[in-house]
N, C-alpha and C positions, 0 to 999 in steps of 0.2 A: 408517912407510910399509908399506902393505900388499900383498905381491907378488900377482901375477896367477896363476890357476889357469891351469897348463899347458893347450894349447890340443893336445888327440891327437886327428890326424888319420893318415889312414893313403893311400899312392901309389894303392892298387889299390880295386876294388870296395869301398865298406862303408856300413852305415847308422847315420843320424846323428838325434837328437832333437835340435832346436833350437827355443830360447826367447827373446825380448827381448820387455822391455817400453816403454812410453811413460815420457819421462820425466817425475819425479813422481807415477807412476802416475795420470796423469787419466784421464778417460773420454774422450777426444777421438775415438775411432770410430766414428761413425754407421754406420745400414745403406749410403747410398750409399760410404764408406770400406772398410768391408769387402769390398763387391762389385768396388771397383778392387783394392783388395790382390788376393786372388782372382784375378783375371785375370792380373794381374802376375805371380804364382808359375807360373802354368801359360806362360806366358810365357818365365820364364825356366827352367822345365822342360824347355821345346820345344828354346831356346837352349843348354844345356848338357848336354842325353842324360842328364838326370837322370831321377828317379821321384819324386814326391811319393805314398807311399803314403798317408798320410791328414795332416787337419794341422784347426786349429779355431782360426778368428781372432775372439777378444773384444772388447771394448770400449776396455781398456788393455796387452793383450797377445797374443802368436801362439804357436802354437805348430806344428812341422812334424816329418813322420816321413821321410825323403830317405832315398832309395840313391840314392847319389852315384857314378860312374862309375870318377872316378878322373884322376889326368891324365895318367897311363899312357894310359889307352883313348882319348882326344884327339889322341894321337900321330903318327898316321895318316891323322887326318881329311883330304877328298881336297878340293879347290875348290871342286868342287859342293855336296858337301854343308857345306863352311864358309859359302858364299856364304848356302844355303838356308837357315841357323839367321842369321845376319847377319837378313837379310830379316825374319822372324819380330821379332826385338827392337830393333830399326834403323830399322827401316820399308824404302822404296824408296828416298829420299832416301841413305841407311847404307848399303845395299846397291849404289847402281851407283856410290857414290864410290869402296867399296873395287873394284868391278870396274876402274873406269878405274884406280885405282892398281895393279890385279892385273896387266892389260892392258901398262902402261907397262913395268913389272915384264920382263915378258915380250919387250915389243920389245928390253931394254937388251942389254946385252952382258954383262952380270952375272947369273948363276946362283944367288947368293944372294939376288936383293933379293926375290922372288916369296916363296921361303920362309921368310926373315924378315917378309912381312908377312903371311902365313896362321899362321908359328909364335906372332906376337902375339895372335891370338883362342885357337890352340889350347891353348894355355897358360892362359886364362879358364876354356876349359868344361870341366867335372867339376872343378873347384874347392871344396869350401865355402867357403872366406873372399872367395871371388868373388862365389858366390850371392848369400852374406849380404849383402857387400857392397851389389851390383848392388840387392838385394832393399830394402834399409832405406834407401838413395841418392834412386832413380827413387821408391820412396813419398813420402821427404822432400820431396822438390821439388815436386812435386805436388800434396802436403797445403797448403804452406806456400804457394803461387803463389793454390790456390783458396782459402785464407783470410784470403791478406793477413798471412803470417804468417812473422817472419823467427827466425832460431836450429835449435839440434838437436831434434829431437824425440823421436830414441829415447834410454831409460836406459842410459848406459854402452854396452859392446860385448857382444855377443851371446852368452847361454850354449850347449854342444853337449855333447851326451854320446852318444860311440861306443857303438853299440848292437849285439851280437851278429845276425849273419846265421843266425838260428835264428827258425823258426817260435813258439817259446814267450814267447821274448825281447819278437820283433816282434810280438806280437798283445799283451803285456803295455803295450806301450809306447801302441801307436796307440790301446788300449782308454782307456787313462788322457786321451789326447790329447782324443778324440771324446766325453769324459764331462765335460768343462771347462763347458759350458752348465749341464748338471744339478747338477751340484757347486755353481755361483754361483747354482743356482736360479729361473735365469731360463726356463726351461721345464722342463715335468713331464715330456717326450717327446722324446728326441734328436732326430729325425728332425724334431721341427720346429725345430729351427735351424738354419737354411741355411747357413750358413758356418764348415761342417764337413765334414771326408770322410762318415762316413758318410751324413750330412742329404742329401750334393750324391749319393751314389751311389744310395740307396732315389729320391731324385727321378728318377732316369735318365741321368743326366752321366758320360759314355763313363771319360771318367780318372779318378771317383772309383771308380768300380768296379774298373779295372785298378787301380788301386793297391792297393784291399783283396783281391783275387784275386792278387796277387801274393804279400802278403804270405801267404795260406795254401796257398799252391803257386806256392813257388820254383824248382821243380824242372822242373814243365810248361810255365810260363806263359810266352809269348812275347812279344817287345816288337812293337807295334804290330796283337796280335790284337782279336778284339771280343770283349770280359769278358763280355758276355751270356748267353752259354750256360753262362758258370760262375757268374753272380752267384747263381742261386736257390739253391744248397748253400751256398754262402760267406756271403751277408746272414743266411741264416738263422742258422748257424752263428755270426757275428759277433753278432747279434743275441742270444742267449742269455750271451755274456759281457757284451756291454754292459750288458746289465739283472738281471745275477746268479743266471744258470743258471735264466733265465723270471721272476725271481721279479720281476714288473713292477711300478714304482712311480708310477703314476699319482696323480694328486690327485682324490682325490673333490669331483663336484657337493657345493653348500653343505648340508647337510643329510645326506648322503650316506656310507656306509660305504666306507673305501676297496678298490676290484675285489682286491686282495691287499695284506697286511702288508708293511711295508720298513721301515726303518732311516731315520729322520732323523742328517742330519750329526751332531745333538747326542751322540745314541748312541752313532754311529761313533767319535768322540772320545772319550767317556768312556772306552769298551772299549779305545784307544789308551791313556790315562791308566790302568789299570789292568794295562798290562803285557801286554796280551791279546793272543792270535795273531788274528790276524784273517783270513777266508777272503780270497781273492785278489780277488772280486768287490765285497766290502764296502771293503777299503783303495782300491780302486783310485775309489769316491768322495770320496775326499778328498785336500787336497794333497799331492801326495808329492814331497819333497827328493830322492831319488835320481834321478829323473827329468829332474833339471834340474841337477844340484851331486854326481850320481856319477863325474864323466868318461867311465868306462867300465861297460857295464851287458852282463851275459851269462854265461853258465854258467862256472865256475873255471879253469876248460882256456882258455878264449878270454880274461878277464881276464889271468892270468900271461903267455900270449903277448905281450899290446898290452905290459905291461908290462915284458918281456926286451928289446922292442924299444924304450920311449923310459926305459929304467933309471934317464936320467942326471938328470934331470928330477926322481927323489925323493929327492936323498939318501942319502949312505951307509949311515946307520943303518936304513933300510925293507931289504928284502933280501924280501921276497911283493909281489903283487900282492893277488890277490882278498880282499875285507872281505865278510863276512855283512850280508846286510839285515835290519834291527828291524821289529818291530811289525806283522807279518803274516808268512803261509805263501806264501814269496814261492818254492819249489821251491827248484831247484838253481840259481837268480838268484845273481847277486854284482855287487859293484861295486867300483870300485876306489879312492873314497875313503869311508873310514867315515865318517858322521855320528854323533856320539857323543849328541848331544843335535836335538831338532827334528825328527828324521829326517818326521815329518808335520805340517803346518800351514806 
């Protein structure tokens, strides 16, 4: 029997890569699927004071970049605004049942019952295993209702790997997320695949842009401002890691010379089979295992930390946290389980 990879998550602020696929990996996504998923996330965005910095949903799988709140910062949350996010994922119907139960709450003579029934949703938002949860449930139901179709749909439970609240980390991350189209090949041009961060932010979509301006200024960025004023430095910026420091890989008309040189997959790989460092821009087109099966991904300082704090989880014999990443110039990156072999494909 095969044990489960510990599942590290952490009470306070932190962001999270999550992955699931469809089971048996089919293609069951159409474009109308996609654009519910999509809704749904932003949905449960709203619902939990989370962030979907960027995230890219394919055909038989998703993938998502979350800063996650925490369920510490849930704590607090006051009536109103519990009601508010209620409404959001509930509808109206969801929202005035818990008011009249809120209301009842309130006539009784019991002081607890109100806050036992607002500490049951606060306790949901800033979750991930809620998210995910709530995320793969309401899809399921939906899928299966509009196709006549009964059983589980997604593979297994859900991968996440704790990702450093570091600008280097986080743009590593959400770069590899947002290049998932170009990697399977299905377009020569991120930006035309819509169901993607950055596709939905270049089109003009308020919270795809806050989520990639966030991630390059954590420091300024405010929750509920208009990204606008910051998107033209930040897309631009994004844009030259996603396509490899400019070097744009378009597909030439039939006949046609291509507008600049690139690297097909095949290459990519070879030079991976070869032992080869690889620049950050070139690995980050092809699959990479850490991203999905590191648990924890971030500079050495922040690996050993997560790892002082769930020690118990590896074993006497480990006594370190951070492992070096293979087969590229991944910086001062680390993770906190080595892949000895596969580390890409």
């Amino acid at each position: 029997m095969v044990m489960r990879q510990p599942r590290i998550k952490v009470e306070e602020c932190a962001h999270y890569h999550c992955l699931s696929r469809i089971v048996g990996r089919e293609f069951l996504l159409g474009d109308e699927e996609k654009e519910f998923f999509v809704r749904l996330i932003r949905k449960l965005e709203a619902f939990h004071g989370c962030l979907v910095l960027t995230y890219c949903v394919m055909s038989n799988h998703f993938h998502l970049l979350l800063e996650m709140p925490g369920t510490t910062a849930s704590a607090d949350l006051c009536r109103e605004e519990i009601l508010r996010r209620v409404a959001i994922l509930y509808g109206v119907d969801g929202v005035e049942a818990l008011r009249q139960e809120l209301d009842r709450a309130a006539a009784s003579a019991d002081p607890r019952w109100e806050r036992e029934i607002l500490d049951r949703f606060r306790c949901q938002m800033g979750d991930l295993s809620v998210f995910m949860k709530q995320l793969k449930q309401r899809f399921s139901i939906w899928f299966n209702q509009r196709k006549g179709r009964k059983g589980t749909l997604w593979e297994e439970r859900y991968k996440s790997v704790l990702i450093e609240s570091d600008k280097r980390a986080l743009l590593t991350v959400a770069a590899y997320i947002d290049l998932n189209p170009l990697r399977a090949r299905m377009v020569s041009r991120i930006e035309d695949y819509r169901w993607c961060g950055y596709a939905a932010a270049v089109a003009g979509h308020r919270s795809a842009r806050a989520g990639l301006v966030r991630v390059f200024d954590q420091a300024n960025w405010v929750s509920g401002e208009d990204p606008a004023g910051n998107w033209a430095k930040t897309g631009s910026s994004y844009r030259l890691l996603l396509y490899g420091q400019g070097e744009v890989r378009e597909l030439p008309q039939p006949g046609e010379k291509p507008s600049r040189q690139g690297f097909t997959c095949e290459e990519v790989e070879a030079e991976i089979a070869r032992d080869g460092k690889l620049p950050l821009s070139r690995a980050l087109r092809v699959k990479v295992r850490y991203f999905s099966d590191g648990v924890v991904l971030g500079r050495a300082a922040f690996v050993e930390s997560v790892y002082e704090r769930h020690r118990a989880f590896f074993g006497s014999r480990r006594t370190t946290g951070a492992r070096e990443m293979r087969g590229a110039d991944w910086g001062e990156l680390r993770v906190m389980r080595e892949l000895r072999a596969d580390a890409f494909g």
